[in-house]
C-alpha positions in Angstrom: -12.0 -0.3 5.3 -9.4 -1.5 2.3 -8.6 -4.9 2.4 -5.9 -5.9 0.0 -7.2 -3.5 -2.7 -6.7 -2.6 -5.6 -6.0 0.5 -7.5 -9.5 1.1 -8.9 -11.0 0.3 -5.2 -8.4 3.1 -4.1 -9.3 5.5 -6.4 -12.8 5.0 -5.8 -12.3 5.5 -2.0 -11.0 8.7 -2.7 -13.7 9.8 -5.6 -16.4 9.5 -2.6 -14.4 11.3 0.0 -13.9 13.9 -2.6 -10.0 13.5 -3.1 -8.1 14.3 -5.9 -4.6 13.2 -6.4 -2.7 14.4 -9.6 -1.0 10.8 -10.9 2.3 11.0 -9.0 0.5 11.8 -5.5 -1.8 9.0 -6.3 0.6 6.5 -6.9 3.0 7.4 -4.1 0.1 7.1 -1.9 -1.3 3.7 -3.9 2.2 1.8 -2.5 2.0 3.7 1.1 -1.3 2.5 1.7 -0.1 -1.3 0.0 2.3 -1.5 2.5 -0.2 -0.8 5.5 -2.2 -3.5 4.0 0.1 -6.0 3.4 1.1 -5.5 6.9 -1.8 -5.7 8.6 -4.5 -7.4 6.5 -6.5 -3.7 6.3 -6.4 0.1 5.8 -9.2 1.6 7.8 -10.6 5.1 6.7 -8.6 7.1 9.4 -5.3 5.5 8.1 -5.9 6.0 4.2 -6.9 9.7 4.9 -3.6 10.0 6.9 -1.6 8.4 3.9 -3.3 10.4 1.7 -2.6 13.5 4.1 1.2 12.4 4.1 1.9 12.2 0.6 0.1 15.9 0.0 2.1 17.3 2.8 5.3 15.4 2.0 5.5 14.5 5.9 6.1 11.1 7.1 3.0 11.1 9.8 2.6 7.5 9.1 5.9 6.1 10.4 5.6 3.3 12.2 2.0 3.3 11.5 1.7 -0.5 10.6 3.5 -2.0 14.0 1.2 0.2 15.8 -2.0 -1.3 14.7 -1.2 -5.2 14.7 
């Protein structure tokens, strides 16, 4: 679980799940999963994998995402 991270926690999370984001798809996802946190105080592994799953598909699973979990 990511609370308040930062960019080199991010990209650590996703260097041990085996994820690799060119720089763009890395930062989109950076500010995505920002905003979950600074909505809810967290980002648990489901919901970064789902950001991270959002920005490579260029879908918007995640809407709503951070009302749902406060």
């Amino acid at each position: 679980m990511i609370e308040h991270s930062s960019q080199a926690d991010f990209k650590q999370r996703l260097d041990e799940g085996n994820i690799d984001l060119g720089s763009t798809a890395f930062e989109e996802a950076f500010a995505r999963m920002q905003r979950v946190s600074d909505l809810t105080g967290k980002v648990s592994d489901t919901q970064m994998q789902a950001i991270v799953d959002e920005v490579v598909s260029g879908t918007e699973t995640l809407q709503g995402v951070a009302e749902s979990f406060r």
